[in-house]
VMD Tcl script that builds the backbone (N, CA, C; Angstrom):
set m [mol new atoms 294]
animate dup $m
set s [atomselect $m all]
$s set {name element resname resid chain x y z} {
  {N N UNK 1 A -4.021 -15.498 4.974}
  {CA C UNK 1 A -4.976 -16.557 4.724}
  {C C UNK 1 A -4.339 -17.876 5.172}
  {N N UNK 2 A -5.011 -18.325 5.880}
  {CA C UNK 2 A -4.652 -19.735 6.427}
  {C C UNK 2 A -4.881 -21.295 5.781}
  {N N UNK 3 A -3.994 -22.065 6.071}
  {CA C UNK 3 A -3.985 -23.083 5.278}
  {C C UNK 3 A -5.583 -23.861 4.577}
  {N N UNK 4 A -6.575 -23.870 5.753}
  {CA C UNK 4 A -8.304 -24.358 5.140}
  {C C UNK 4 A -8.505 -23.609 4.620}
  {N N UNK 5 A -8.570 -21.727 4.753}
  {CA C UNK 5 A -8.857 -20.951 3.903}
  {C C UNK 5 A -8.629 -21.090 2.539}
  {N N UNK 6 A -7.236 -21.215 2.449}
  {CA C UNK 6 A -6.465 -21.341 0.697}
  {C C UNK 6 A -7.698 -23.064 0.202}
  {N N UNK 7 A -7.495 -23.957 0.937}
  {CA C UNK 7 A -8.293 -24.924 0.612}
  {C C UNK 7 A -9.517 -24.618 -0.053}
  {N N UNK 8 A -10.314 -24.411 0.758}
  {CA C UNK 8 A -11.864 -23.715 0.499}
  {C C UNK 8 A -12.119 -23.153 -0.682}
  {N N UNK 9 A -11.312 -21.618 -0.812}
  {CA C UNK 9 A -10.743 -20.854 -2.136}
  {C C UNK 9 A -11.036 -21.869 -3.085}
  {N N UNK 10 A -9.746 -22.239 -2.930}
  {CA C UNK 10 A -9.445 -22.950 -4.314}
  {C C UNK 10 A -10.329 -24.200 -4.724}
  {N N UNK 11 A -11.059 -24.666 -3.633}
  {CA C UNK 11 A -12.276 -25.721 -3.994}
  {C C UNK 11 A -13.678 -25.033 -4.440}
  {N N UNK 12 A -14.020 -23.900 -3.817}
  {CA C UNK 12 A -15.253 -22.884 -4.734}
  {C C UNK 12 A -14.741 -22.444 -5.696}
  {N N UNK 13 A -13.129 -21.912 -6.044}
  {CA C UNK 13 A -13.265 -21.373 -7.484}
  {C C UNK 13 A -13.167 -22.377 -8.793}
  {N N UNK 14 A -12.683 -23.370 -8.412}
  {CA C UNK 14 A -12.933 -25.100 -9.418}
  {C C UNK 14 A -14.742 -25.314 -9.758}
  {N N UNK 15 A -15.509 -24.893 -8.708}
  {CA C UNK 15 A -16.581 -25.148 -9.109}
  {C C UNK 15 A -18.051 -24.000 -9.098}
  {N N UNK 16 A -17.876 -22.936 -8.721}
  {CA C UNK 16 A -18.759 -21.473 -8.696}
  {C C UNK 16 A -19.075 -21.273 -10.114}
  {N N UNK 17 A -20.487 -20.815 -10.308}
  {CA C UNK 17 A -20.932 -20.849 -12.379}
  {C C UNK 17 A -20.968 -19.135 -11.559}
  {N N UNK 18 A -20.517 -18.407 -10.871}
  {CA C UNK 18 A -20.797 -17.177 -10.886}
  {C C UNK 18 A -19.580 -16.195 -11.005}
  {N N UNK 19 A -19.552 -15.481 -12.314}
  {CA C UNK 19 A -18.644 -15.272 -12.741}
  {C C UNK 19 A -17.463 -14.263 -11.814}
  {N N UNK 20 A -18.239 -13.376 -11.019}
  {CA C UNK 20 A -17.665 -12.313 -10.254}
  {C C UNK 20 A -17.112 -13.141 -8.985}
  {N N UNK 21 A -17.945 -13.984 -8.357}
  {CA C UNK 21 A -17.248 -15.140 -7.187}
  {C C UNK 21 A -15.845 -15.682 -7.676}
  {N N UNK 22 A -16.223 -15.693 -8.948}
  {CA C UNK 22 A -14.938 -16.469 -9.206}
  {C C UNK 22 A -13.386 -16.084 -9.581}
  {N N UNK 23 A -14.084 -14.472 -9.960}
  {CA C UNK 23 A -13.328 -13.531 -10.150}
  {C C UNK 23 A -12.383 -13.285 -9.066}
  {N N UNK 24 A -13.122 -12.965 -8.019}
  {CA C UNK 24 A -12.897 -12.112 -6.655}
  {C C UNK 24 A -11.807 -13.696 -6.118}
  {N N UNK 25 A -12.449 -14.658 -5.919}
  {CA C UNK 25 A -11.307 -15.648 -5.554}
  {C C UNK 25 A -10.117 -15.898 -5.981}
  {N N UNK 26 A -9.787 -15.670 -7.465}
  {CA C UNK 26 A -8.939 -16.047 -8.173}
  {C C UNK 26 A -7.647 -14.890 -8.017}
  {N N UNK 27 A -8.523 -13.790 -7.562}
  {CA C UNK 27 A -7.468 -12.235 -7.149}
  {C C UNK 27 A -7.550 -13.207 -5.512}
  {N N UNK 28 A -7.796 -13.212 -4.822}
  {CA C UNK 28 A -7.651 -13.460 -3.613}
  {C C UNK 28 A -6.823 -14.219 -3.441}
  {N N UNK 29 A -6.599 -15.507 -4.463}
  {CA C UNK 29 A -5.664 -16.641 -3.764}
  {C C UNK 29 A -4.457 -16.234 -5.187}
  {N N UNK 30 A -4.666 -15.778 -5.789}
  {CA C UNK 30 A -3.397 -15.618 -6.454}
  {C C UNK 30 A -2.147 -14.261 -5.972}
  {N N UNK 31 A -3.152 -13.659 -4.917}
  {CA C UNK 31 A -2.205 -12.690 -3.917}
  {C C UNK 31 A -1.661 -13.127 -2.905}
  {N N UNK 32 A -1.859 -14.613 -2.334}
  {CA C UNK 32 A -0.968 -15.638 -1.784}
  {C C UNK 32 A 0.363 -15.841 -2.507}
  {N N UNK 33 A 0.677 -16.164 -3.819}
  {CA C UNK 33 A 1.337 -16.502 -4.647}
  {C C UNK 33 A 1.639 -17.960 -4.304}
  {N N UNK 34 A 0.427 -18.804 -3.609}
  {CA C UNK 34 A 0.659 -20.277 -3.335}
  {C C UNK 34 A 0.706 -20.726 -3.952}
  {N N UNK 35 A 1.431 -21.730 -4.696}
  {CA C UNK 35 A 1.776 -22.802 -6.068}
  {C C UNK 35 A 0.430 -23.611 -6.381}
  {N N UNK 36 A -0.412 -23.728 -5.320}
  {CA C UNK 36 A -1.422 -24.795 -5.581}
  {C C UNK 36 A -2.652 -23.725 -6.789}
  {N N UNK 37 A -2.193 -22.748 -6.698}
  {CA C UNK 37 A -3.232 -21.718 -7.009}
  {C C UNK 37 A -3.153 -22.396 -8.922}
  {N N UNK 38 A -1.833 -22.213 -8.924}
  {CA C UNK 38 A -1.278 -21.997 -10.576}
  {C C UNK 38 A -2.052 -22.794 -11.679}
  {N N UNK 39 A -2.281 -23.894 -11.517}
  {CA C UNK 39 A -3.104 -25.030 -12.272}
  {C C UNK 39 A -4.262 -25.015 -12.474}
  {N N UNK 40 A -5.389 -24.437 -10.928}
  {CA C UNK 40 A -6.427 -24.454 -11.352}
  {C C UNK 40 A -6.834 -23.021 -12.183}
  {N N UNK 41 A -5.905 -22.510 -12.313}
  {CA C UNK 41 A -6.225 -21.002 -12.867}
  {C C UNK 41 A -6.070 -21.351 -14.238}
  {N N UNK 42 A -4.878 -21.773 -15.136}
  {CA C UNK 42 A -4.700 -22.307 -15.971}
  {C C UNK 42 A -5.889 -23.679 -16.319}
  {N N UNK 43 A -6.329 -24.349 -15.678}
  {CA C UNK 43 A -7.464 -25.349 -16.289}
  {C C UNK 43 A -8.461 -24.323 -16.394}
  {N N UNK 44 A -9.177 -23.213 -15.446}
  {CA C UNK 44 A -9.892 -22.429 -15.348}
  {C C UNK 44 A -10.047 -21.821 -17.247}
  {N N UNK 45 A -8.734 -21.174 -17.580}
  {CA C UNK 45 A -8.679 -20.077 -18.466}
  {C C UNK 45 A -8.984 -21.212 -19.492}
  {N N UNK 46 A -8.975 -22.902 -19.820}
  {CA C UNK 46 A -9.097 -23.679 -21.091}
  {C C UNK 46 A -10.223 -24.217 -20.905}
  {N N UNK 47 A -11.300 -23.571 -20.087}
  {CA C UNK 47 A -12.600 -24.129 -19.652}
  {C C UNK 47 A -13.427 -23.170 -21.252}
  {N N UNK 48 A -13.855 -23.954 -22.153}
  {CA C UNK 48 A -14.786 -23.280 -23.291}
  {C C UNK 48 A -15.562 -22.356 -23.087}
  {N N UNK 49 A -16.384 -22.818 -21.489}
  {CA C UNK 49 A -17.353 -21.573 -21.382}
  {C C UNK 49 A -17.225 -20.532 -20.339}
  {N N UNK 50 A -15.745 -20.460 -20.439}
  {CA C UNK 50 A -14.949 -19.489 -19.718}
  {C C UNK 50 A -14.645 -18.505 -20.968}
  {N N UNK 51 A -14.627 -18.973 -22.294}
  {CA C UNK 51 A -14.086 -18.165 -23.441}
  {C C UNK 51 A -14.195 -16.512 -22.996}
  {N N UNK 52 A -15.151 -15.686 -22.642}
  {CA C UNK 52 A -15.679 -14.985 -22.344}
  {C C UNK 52 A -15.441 -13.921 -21.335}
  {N N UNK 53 A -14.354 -14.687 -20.324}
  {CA C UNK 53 A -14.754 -14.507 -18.895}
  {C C UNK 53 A -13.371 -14.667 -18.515}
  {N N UNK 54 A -12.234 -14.524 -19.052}
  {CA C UNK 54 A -11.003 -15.233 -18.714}
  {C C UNK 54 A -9.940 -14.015 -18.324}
  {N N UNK 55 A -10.133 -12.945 -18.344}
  {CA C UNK 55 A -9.449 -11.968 -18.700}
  {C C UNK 55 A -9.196 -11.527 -17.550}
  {N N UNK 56 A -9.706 -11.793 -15.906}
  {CA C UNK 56 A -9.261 -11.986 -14.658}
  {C C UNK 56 A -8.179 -12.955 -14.461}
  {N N UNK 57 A -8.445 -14.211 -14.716}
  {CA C UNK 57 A -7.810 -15.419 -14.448}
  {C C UNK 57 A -6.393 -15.162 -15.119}
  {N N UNK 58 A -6.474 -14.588 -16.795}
  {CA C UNK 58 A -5.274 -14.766 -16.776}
  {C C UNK 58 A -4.190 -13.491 -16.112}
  {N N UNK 59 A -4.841 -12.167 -15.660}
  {CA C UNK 59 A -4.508 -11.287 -14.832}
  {C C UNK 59 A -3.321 -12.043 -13.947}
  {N N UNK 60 A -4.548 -12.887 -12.941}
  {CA C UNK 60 A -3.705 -13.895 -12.209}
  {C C UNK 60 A -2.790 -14.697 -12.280}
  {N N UNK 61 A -2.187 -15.117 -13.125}
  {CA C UNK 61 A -0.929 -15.808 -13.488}
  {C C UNK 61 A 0.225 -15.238 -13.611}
  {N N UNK 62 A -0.045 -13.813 -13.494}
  {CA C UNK 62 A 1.803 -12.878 -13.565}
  {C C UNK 62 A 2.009 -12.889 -11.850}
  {N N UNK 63 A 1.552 -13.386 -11.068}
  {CA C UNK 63 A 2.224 -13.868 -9.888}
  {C C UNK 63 A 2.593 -15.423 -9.975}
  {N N UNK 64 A 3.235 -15.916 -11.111}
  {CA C UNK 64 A 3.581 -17.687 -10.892}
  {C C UNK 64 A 4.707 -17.137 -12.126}
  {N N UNK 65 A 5.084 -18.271 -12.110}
  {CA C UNK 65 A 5.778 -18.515 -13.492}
  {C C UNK 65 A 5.282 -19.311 -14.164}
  {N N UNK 66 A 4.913 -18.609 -15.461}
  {CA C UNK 66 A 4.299 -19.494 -16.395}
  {C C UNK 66 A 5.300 -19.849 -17.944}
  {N N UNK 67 A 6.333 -20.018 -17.632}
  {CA C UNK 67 A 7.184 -20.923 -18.345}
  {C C UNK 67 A 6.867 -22.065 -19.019}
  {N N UNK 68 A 5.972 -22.975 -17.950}
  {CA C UNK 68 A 5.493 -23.959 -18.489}
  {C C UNK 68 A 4.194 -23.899 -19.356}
  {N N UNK 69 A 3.931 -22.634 -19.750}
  {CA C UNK 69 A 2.513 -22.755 -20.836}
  {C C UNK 69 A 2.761 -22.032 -21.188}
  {N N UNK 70 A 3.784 -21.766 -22.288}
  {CA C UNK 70 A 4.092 -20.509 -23.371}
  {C C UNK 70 A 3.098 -20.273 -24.139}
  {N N UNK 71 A 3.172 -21.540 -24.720}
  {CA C UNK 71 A 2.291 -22.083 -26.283}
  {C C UNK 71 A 0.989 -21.623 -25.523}
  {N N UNK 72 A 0.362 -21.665 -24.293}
  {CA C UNK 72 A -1.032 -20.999 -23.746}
  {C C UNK 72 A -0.965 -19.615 -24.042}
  {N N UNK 73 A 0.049 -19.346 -23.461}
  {CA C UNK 73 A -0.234 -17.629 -23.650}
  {C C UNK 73 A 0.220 -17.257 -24.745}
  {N N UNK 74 A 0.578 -17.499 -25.874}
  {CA C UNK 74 A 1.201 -17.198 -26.946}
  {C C UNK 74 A -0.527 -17.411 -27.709}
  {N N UNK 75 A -1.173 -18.308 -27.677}
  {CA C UNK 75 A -2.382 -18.883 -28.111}
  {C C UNK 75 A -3.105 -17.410 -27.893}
  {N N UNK 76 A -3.350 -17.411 -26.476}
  {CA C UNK 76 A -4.158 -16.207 -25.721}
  {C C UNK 76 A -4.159 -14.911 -26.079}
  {N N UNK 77 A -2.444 -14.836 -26.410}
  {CA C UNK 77 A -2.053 -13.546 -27.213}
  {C C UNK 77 A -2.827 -13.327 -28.684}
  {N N UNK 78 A -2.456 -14.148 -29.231}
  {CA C UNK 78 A -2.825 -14.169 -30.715}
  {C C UNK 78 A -4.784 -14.200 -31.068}
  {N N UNK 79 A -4.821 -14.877 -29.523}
  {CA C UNK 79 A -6.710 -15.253 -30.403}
  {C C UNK 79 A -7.952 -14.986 -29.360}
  {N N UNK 80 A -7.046 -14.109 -28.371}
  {CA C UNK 80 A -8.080 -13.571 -26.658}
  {C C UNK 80 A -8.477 -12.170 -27.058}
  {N N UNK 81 A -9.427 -12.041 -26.247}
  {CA C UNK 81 A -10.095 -10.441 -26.716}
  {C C UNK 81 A -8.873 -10.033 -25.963}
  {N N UNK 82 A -9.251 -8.397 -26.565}
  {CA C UNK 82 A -8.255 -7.599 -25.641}
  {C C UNK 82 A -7.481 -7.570 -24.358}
  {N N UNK 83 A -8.549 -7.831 -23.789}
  {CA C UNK 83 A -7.838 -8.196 -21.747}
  {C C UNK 83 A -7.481 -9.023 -21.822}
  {N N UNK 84 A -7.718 -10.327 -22.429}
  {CA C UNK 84 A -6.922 -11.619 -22.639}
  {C C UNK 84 A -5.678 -11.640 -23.097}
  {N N UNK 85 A -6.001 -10.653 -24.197}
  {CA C UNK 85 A -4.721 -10.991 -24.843}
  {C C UNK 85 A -3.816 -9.987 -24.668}
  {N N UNK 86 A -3.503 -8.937 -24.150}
  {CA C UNK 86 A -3.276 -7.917 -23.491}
  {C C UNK 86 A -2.615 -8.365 -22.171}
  {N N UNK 87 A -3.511 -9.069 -21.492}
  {CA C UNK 87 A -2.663 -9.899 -19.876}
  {C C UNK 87 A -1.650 -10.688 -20.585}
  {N N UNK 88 A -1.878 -12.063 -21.520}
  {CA C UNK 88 A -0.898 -12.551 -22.042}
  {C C UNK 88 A 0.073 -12.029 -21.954}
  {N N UNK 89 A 0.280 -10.909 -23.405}
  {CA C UNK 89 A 1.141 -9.971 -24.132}
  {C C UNK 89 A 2.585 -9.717 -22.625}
  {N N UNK 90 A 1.726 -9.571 -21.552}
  {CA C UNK 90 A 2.231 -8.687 -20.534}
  {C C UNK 90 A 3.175 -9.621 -19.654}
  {N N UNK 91 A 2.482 -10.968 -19.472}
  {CA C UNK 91 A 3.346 -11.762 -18.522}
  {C C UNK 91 A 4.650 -12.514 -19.870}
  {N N UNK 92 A 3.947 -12.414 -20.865}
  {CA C UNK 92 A 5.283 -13.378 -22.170}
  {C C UNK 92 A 6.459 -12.370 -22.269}
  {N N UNK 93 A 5.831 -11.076 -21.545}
  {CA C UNK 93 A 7.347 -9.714 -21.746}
  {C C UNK 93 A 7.556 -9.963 -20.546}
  {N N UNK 94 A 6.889 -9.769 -19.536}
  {CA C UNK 94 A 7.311 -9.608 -17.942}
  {C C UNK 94 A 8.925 -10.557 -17.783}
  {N N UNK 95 A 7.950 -11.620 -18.167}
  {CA C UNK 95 A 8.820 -13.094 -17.587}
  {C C UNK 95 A 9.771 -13.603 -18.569}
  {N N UNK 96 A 9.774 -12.477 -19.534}
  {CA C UNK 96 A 11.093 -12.829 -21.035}
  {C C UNK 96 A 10.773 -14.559 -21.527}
  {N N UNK 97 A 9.202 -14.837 -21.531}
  {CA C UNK 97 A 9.257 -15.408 -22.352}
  {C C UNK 97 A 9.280 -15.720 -24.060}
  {N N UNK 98 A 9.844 -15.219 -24.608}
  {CA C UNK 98 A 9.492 -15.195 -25.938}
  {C C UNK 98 A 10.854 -14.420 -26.057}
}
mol reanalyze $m
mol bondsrecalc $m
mol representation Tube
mol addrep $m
């Protein structure tokens, strides 16, 4: 994927209300493992009416290091449905956080 491509991506998945588009992007550019990806995935997963719908996104974050949002996934762990909190569970062992 080329540099406008990753652009594009990451500018439809900031703003798509369709949940599977957003899905499918968020696997797409987080198999880059491009740094720009990391943030909007993380604002993505603290979006309220994402509550629901998050359990891709946070999939996507065991390609980054998420060091810097323990207290997120520790949250996610404790109070995400299953796939939520289950992906959590997985990157806070992966990455020996905790």
């Amino acid at each position: 994927m080329n540099e406008t491509e990753i652009l594009e991506k990451l500018r439809r998945l900031e703003v798509t209300d369709s949940h599977l588009e957003r899905n499918s992007l968020a696997l797409e550019l987080s198999d880059t493992k491009d740094k720009r990806v990391f943030q909007p995935l993380v604002e993505l997963i603290q979006r309220p009416e994402l509550v629901n719908n998050r359990g891709t996104l946070v999939y996507c974050l065991q390609n980054y290091d998420c060091s810097t949002i323990i207290d997120l996934l520790v949250e996610l762990a404790e109070f995400g449905n299953f796939e939520v909190s289950a992906g959590a569970e997985i990157i806070l062992d992966e990455q020996r956080l905790r």
